[in-house]
HTML snippet that shows the backbone in 3Dmol.js (N, CA, C, O; Angstrom):
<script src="https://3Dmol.org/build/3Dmol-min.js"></script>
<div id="view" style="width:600px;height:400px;position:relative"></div>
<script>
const pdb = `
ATOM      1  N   UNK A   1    -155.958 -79.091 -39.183  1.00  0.00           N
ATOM      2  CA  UNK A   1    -154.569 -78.834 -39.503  1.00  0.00           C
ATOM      3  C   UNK A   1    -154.322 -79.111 -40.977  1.00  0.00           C
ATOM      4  O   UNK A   1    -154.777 -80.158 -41.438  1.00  0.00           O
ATOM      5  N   UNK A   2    -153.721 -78.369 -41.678  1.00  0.00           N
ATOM      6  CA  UNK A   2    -153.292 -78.840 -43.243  1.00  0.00           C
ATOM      7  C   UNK A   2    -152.274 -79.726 -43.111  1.00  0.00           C
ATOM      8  O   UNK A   2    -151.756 -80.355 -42.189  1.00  0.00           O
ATOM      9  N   UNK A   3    -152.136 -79.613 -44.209  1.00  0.00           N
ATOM     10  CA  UNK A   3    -151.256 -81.186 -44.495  1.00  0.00           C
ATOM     11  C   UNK A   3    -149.417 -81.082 -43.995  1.00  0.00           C
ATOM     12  O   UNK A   3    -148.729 -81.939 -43.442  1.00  0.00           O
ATOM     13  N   UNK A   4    -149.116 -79.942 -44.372  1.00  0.00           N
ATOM     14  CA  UNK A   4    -147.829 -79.339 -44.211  1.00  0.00           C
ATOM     15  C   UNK A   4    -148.112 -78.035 -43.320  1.00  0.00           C
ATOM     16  O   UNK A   4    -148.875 -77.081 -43.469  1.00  0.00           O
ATOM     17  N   UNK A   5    -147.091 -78.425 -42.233  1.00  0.00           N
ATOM     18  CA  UNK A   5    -146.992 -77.883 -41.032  1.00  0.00           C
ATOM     19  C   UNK A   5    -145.886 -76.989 -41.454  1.00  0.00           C
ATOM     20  O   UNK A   5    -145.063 -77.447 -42.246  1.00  0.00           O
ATOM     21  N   UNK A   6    -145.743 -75.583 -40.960  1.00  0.00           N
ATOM     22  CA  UNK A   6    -144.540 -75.132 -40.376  1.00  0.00           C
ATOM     23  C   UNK A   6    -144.344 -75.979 -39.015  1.00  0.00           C
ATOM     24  O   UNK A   6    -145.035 -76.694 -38.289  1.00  0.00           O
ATOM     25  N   UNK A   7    -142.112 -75.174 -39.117  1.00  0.00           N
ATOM     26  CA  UNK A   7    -142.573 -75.172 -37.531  1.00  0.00           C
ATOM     27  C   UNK A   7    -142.627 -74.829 -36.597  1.00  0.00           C
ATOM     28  O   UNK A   7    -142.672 -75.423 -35.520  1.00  0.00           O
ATOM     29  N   UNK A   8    -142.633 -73.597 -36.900  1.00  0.00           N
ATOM     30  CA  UNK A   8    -144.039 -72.540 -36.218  1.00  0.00           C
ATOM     31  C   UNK A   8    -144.988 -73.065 -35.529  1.00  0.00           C
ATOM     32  O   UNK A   8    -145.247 -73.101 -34.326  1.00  0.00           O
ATOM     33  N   UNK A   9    -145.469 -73.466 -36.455  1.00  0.00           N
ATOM     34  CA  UNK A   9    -146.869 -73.994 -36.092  1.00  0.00           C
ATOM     35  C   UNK A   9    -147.109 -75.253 -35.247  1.00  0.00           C
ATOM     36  O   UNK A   9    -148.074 -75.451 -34.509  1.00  0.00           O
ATOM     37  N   UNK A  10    -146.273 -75.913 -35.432  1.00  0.00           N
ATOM     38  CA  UNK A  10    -145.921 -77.413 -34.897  1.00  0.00           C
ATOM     39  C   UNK A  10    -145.568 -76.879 -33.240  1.00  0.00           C
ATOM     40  O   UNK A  10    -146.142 -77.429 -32.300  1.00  0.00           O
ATOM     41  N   UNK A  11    -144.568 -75.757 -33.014  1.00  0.00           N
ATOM     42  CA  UNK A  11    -144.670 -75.309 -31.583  1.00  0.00           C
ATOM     43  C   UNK A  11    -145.071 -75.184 -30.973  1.00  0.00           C
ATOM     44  O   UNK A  11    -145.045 -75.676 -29.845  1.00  0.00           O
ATOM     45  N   UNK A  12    -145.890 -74.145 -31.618  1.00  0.00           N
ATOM     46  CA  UNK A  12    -147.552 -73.435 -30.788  1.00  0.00           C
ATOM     47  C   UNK A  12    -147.986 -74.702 -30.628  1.00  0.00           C
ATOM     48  O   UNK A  12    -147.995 -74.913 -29.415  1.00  0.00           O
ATOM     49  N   UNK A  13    -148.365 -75.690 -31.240  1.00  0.00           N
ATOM     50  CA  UNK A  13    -149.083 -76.783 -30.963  1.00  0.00           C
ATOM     51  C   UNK A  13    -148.620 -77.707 -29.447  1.00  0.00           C
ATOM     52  O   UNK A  13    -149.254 -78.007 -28.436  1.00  0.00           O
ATOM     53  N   UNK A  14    -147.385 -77.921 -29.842  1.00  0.00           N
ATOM     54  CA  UNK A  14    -146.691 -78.255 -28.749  1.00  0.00           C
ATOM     55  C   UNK A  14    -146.774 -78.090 -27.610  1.00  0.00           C
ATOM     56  O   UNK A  14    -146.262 -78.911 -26.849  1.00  0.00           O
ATOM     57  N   UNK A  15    -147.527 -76.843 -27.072  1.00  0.00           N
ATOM     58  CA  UNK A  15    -147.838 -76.325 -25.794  1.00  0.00           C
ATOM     59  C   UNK A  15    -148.321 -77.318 -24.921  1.00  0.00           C
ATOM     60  O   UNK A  15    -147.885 -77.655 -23.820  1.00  0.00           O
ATOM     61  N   UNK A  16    -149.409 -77.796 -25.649  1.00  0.00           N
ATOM     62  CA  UNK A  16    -150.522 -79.087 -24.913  1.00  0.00           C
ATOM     63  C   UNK A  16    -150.110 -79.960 -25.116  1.00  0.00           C
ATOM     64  O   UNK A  16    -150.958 -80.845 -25.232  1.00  0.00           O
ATOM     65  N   UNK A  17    -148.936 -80.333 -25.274  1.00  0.00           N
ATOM     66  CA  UNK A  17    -148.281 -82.268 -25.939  1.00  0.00           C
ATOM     67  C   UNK A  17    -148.664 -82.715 -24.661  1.00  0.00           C
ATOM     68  O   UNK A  17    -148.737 -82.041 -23.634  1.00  0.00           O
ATOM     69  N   UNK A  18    -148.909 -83.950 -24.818  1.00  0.00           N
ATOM     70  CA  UNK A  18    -148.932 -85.098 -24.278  1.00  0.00           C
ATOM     71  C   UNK A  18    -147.437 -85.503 -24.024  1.00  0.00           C
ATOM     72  O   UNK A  18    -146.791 -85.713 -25.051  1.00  0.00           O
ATOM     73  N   UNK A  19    -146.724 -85.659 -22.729  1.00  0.00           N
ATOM     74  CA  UNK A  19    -145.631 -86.121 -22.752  1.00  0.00           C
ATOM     75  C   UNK A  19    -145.148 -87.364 -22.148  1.00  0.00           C
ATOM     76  O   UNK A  19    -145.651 -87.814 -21.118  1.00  0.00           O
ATOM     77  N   UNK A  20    -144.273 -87.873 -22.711  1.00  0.00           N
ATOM     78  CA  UNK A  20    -143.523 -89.363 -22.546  1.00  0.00           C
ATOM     79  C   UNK A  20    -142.373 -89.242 -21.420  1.00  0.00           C
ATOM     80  O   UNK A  20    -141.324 -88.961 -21.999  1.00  0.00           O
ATOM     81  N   UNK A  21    -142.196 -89.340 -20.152  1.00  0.00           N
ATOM     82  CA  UNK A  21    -140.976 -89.767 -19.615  1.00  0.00           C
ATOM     83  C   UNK A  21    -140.001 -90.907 -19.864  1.00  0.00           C
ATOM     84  O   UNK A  21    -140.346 -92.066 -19.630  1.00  0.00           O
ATOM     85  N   UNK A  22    -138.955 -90.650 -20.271  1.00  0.00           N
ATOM     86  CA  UNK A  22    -137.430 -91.755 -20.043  1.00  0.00           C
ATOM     87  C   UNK A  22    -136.855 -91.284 -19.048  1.00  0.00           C
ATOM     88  O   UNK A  22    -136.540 -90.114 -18.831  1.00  0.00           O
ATOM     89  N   UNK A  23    -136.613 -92.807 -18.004  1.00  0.00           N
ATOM     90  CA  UNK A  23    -136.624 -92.645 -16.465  1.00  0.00           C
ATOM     91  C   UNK A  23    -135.050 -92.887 -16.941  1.00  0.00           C
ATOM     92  O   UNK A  23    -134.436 -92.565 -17.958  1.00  0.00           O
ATOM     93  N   UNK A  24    -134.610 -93.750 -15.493  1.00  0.00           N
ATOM     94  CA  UNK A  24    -133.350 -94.606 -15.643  1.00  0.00           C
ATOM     95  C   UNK A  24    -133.657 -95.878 -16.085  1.00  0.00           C
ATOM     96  O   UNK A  24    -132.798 -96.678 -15.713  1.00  0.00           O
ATOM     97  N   UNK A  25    -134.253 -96.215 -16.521  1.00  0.00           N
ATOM     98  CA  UNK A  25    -134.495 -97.578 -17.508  1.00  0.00           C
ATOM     99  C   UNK A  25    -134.170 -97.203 -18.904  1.00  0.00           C
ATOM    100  O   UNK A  25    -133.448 -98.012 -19.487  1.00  0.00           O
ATOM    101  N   UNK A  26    -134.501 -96.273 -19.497  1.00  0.00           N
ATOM    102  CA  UNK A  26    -134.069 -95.368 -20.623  1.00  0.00           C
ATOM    103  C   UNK A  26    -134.852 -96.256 -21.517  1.00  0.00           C
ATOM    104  O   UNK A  26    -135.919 -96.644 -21.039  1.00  0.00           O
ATOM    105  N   UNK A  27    -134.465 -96.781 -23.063  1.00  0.00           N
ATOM    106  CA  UNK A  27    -135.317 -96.825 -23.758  1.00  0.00           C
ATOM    107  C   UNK A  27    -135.418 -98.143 -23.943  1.00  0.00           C
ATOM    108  O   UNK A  27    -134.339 -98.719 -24.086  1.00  0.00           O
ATOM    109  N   UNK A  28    -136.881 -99.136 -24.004  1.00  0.00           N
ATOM    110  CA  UNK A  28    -136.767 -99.990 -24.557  1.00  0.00           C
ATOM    111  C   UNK A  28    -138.490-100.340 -25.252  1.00  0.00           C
ATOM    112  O   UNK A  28    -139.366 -99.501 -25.461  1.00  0.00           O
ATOM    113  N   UNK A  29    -138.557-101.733 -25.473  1.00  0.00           N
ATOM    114  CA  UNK A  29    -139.724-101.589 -26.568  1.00  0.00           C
ATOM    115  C   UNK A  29    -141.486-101.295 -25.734  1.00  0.00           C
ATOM    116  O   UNK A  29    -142.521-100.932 -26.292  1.00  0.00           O
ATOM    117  N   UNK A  30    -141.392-101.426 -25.142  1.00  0.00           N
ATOM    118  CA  UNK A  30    -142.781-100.667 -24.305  1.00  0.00           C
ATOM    119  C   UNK A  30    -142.739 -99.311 -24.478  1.00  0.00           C
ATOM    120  O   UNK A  30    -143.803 -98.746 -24.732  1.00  0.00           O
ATOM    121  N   UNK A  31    -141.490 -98.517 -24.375  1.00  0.00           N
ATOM    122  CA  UNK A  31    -141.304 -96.965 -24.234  1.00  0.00           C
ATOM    123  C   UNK A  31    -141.662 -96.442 -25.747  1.00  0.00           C
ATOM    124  O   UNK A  31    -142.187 -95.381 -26.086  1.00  0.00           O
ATOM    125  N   UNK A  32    -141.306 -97.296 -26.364  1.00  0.00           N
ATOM    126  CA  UNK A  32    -141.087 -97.300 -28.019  1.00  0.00           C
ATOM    127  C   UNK A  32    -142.645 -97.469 -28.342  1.00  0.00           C
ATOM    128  O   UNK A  32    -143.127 -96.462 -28.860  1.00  0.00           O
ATOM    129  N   UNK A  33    -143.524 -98.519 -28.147  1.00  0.00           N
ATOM    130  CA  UNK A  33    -144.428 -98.917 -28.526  1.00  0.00           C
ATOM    131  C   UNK A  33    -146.028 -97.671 -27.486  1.00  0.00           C
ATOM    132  O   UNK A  33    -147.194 -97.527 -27.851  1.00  0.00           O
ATOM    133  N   UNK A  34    -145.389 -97.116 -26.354  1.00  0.00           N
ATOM    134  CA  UNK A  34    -146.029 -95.626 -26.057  1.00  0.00           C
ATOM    135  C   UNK A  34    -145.649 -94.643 -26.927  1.00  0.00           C
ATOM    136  O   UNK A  34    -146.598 -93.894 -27.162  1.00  0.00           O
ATOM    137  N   UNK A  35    -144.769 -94.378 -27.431  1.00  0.00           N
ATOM    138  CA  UNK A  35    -144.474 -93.513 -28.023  1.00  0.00           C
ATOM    139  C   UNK A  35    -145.086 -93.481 -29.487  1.00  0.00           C
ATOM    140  O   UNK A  35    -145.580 -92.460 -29.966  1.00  0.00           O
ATOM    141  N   UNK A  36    -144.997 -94.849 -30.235  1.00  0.00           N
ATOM    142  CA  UNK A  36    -146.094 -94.807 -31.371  1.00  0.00           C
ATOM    143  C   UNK A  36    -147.248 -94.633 -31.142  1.00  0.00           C
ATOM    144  O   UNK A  36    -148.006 -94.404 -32.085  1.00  0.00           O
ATOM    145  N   UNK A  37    -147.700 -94.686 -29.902  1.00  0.00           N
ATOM    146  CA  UNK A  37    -149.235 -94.741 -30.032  1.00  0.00           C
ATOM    147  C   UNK A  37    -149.544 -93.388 -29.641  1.00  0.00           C
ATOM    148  O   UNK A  37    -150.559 -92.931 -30.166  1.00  0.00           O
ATOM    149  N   UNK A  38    -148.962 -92.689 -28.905  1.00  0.00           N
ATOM    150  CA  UNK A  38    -149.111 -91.040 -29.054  1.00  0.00           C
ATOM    151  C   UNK A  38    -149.543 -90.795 -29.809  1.00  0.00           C
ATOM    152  O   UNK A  38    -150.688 -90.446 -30.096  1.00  0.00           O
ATOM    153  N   UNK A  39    -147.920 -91.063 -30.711  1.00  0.00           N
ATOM    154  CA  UNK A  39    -148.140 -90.071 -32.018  1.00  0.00           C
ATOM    155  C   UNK A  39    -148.995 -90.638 -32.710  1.00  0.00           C
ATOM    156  O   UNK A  39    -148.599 -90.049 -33.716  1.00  0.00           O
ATOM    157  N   UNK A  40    -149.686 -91.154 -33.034  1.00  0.00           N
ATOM    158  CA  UNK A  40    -150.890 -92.031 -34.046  1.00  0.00           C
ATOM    159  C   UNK A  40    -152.298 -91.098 -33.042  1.00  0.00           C
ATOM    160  O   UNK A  40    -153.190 -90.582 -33.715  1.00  0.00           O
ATOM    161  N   UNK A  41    -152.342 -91.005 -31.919  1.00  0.00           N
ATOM    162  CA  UNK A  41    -152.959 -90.166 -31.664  1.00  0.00           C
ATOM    163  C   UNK A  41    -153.068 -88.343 -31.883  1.00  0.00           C
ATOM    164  O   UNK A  41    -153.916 -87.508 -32.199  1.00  0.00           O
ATOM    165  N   UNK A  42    -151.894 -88.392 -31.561  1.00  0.00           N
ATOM    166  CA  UNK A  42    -151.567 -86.450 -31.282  1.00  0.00           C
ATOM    167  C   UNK A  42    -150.677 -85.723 -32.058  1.00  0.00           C
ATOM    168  O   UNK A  42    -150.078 -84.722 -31.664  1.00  0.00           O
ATOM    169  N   UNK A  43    -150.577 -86.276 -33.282  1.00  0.00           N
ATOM    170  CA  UNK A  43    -149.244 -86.241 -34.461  1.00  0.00           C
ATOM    171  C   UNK A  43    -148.177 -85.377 -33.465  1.00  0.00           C
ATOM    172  O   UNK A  43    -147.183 -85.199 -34.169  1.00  0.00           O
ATOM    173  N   UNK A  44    -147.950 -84.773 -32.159  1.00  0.00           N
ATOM    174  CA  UNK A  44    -146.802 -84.149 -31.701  1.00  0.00           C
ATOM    175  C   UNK A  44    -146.956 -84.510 -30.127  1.00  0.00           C
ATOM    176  O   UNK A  44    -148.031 -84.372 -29.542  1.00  0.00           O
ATOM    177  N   UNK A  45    -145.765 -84.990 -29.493  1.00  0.00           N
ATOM    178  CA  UNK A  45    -145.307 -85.232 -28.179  1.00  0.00           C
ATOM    179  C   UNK A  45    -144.003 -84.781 -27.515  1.00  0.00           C
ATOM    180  O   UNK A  45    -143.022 -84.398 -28.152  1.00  0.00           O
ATOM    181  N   UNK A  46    -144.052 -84.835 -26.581  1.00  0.00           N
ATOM    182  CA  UNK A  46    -142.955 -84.211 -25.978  1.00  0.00           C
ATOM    183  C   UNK A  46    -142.127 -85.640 -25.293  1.00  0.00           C
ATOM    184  O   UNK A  46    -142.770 -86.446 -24.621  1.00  0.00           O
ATOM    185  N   UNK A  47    -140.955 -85.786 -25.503  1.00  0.00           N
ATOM    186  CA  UNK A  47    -139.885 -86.896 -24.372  1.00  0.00           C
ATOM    187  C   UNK A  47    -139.248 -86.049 -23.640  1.00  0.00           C
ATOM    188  O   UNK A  47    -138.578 -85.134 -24.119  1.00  0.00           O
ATOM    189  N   UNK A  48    -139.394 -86.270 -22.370  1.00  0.00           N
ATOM    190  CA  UNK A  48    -138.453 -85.553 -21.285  1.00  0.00           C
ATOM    191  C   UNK A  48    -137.232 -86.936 -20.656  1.00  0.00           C
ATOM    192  O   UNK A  48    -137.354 -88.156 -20.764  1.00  0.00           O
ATOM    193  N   UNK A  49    -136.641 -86.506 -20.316  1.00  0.00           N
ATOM    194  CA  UNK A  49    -135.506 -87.083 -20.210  1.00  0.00           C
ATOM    195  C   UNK A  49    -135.385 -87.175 -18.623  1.00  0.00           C
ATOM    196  O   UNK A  49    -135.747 -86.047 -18.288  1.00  0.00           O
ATOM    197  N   UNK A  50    -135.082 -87.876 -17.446  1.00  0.00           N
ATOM    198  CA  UNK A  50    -134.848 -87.477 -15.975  1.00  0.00           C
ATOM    199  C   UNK A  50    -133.292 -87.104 -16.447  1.00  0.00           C
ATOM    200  O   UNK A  50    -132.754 -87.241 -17.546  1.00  0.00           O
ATOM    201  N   UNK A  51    -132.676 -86.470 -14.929  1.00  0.00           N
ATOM    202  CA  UNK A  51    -131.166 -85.641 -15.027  1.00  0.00           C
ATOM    203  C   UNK A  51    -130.464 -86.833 -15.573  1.00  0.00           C
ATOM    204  O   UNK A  51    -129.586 -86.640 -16.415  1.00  0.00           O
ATOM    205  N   UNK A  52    -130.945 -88.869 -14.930  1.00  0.00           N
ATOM    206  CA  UNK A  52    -129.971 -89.460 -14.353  1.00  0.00           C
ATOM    207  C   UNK A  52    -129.968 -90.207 -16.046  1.00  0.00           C
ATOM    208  O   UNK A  52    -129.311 -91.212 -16.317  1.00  0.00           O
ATOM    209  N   UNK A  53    -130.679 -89.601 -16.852  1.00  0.00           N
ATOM    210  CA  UNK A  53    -130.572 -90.623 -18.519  1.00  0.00           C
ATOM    211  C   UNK A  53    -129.895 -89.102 -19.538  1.00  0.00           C
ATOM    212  O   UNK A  53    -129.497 -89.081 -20.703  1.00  0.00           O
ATOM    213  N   UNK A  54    -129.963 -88.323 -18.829  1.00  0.00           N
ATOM    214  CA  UNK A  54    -129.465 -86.798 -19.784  1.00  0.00           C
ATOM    215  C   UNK A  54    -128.655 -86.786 -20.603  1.00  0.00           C
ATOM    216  O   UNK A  54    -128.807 -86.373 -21.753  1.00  0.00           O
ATOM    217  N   UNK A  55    -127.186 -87.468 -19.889  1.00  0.00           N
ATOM    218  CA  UNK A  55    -126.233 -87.543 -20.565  1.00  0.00           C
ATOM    219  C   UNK A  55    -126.630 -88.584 -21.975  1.00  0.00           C
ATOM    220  O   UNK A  55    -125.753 -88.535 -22.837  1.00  0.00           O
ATOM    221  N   UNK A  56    -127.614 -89.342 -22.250  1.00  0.00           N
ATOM    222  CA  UNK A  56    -127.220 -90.316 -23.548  1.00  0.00           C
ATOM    223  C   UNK A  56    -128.461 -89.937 -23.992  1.00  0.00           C
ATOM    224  O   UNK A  56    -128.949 -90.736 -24.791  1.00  0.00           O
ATOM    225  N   UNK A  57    -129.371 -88.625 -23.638  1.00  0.00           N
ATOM    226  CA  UNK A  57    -130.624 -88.636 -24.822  1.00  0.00           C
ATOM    227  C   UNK A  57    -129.902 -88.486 -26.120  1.00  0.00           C
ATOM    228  O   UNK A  57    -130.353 -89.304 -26.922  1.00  0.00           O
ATOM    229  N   UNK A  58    -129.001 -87.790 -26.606  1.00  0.00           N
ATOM    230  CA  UNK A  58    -128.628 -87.292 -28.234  1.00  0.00           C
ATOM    231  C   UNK A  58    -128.895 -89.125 -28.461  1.00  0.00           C
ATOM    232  O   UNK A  58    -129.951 -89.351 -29.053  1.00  0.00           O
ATOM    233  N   UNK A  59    -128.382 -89.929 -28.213  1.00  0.00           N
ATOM    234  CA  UNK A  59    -128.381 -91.436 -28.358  1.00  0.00           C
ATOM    235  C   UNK A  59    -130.136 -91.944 -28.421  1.00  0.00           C
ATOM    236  O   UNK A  59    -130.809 -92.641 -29.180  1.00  0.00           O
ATOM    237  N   UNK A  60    -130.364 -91.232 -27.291  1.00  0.00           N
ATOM    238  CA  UNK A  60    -131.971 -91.911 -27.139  1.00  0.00           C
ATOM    239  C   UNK A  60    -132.572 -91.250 -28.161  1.00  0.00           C
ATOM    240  O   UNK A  60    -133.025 -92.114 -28.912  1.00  0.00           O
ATOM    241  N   UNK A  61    -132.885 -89.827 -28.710  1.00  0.00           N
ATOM    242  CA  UNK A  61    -133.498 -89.363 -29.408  1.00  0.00           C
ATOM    243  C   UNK A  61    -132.957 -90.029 -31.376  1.00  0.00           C
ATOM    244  O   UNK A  61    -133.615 -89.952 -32.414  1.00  0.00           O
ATOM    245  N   UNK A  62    -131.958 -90.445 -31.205  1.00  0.00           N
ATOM    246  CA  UNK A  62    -131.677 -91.161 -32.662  1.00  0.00           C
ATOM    247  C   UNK A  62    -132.383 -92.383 -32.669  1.00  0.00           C
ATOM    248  O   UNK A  62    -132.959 -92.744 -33.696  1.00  0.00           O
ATOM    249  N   UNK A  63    -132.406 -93.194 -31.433  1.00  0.00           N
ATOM    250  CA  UNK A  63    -133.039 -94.286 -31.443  1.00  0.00           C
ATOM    251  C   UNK A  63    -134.692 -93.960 -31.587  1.00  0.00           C
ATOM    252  O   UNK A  63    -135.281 -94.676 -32.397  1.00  0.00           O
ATOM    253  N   UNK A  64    -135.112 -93.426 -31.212  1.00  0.00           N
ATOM    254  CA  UNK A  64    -136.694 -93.258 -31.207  1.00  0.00           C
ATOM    255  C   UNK A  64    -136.591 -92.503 -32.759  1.00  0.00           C
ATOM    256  O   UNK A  64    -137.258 -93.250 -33.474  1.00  0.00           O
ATOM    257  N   UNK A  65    -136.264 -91.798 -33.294  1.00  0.00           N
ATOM    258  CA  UNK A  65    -136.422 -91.460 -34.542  1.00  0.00           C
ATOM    259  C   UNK A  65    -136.389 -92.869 -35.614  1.00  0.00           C
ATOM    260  O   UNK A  65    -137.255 -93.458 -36.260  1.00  0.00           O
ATOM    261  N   UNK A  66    -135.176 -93.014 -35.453  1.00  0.00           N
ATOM    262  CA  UNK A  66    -135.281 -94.435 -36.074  1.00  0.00           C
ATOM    263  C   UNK A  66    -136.035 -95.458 -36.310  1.00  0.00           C
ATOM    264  O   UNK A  66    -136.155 -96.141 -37.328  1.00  0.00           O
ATOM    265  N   UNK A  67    -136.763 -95.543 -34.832  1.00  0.00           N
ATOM    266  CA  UNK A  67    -137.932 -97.058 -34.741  1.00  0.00           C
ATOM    267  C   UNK A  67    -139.249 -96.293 -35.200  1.00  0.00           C
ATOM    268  O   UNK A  67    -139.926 -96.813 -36.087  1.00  0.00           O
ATOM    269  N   UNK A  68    -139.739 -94.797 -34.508  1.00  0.00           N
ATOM    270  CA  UNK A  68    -141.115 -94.244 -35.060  1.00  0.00           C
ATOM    271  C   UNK A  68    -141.010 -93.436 -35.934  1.00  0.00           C
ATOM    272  O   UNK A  68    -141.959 -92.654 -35.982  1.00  0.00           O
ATOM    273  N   UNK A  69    -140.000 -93.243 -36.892  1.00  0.00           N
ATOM    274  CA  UNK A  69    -140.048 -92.864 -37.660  1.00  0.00           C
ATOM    275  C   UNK A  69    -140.615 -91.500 -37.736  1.00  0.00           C
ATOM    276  O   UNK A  69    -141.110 -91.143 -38.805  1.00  0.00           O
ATOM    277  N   UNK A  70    -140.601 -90.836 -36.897  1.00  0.00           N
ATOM    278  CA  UNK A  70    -141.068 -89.552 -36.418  1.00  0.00           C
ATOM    279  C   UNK A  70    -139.994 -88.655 -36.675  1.00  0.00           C
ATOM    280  O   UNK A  70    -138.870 -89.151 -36.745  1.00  0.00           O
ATOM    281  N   UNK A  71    -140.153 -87.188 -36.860  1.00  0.00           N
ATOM    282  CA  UNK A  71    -139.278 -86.169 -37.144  1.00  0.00           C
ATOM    283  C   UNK A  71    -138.954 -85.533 -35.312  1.00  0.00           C
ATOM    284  O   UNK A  71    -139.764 -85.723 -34.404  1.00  0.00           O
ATOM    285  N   UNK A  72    -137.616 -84.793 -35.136  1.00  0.00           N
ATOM    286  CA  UNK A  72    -137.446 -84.347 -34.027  1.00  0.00           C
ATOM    287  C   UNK A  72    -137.396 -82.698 -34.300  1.00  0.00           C
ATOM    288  O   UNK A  72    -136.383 -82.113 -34.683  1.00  0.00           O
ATOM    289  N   UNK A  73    -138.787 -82.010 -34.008  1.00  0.00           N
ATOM    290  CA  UNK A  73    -138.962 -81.112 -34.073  1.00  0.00           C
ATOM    291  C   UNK A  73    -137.959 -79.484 -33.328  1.00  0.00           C
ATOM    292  O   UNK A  73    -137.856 -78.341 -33.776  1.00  0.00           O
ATOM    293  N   UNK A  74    -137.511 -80.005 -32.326  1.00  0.00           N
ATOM    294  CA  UNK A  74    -136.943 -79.106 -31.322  1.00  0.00           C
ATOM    295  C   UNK A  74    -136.322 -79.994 -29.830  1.00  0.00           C
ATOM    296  O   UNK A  74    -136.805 -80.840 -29.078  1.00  0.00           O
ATOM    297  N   UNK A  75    -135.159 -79.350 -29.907  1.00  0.00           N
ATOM    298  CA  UNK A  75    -134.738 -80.026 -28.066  1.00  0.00           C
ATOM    299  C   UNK A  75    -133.955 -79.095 -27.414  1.00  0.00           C
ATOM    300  O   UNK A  75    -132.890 -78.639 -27.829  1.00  0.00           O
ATOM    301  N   UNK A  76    -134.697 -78.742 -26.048  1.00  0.00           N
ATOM    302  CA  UNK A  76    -134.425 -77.942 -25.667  1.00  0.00           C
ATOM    303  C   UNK A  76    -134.055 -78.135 -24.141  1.00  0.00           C
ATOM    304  O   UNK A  76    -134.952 -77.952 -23.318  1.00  0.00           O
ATOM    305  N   UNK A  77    -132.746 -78.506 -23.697  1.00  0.00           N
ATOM    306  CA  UNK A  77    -132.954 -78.913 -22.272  1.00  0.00           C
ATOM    307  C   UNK A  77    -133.122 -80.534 -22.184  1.00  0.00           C
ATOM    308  O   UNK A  77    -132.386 -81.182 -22.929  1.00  0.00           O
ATOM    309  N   UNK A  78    -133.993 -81.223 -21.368  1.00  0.00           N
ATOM    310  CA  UNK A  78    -133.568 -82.381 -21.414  1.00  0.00           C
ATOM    311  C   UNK A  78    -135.232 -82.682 -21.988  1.00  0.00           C
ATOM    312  O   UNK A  78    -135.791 -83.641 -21.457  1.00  0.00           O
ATOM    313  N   UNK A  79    -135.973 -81.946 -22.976  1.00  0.00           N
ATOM    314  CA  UNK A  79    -137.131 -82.127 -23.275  1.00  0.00           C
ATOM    315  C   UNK A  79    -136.766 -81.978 -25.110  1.00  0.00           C
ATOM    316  O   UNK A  79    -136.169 -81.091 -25.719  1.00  0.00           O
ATOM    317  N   UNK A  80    -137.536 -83.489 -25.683  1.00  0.00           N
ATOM    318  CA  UNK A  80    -137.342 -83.042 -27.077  1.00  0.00           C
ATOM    319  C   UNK A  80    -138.835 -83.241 -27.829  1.00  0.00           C
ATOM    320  O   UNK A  80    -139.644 -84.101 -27.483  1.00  0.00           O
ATOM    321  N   UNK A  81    -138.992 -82.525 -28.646  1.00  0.00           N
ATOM    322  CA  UNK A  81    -140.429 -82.621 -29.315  1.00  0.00           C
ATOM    323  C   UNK A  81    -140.450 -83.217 -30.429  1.00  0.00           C
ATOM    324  O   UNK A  81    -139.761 -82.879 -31.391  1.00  0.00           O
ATOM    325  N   UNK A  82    -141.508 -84.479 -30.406  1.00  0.00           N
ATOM    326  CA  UNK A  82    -141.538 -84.734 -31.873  1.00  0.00           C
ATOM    327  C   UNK A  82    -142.650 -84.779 -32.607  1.00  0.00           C
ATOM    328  O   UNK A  82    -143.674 -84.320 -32.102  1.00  0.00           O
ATOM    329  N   UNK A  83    -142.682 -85.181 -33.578  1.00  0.00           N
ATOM    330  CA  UNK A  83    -143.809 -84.929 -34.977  1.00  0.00           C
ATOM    331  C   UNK A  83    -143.979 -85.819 -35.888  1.00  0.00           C
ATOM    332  O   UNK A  83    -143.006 -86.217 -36.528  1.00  0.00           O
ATOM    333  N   UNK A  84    -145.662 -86.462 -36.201  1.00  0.00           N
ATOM    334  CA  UNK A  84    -145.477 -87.349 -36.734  1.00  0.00           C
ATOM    335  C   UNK A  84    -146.789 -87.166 -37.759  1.00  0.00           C
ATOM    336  O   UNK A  84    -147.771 -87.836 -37.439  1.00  0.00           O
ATOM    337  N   UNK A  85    -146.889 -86.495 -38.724  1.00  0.00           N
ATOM    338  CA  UNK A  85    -148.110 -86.894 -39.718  1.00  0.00           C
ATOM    339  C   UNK A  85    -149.177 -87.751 -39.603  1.00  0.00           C
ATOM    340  O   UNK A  85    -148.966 -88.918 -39.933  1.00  0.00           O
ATOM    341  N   UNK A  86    -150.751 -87.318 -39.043  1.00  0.00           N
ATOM    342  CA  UNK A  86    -151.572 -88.691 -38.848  1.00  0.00           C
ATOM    343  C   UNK A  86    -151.538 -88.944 -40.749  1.00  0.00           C
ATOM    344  O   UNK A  86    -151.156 -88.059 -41.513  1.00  0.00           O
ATOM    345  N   UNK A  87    -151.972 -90.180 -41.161  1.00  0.00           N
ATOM    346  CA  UNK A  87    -152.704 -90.606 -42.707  1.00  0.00           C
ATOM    347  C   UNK A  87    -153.705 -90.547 -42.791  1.00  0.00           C
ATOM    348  O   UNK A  87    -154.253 -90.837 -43.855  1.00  0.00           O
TER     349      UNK A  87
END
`;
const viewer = $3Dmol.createViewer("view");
viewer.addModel(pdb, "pdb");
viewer.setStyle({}, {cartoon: {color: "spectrum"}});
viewer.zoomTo();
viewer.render();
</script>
């Protein structure tokens, strides 16, 4: 992969993410601390959301941006994709 992604390209990739569920427990630092280690693996993952946390992902997805410092590529439904540069 080059260094700078479209994101285009970041989509197509997306196909095969590895994805993270937020149940009804919703987010806390275990969910947080899977979620870095994804992305340190797979620079792109998918968070799906269950129906019963739906209503407060816009909330959950600021919070996980915030702590992994990861970009939010696309959200579509109760599934959001993100992206994270390996070094």
């Amino acid at each position: 992969m080059s260094k700078v992604q479209s994101r285009k390209e970041i989509m197509r990739n997306s196909l095969n993410a590895i994805e993270v569920n937020i149940g009804k427990n919703g987010i806390n630092d275990n969910v947080i601390e899977e979620i870095q280690r994804q992305l340190k693996d797979n620079e792109i993952i998918k968070v799906r959301f269950t129906r019963t946390v739906a209503f407060a992902k816009d909330e959950f997805i600021e919070e996980i941006e915030a702590k992994t410092k990861a970009q939010i590529v696309d959200v579509r439904g109760n599934v959001a994709v993100l992206y994270k540069r390996k070094r």
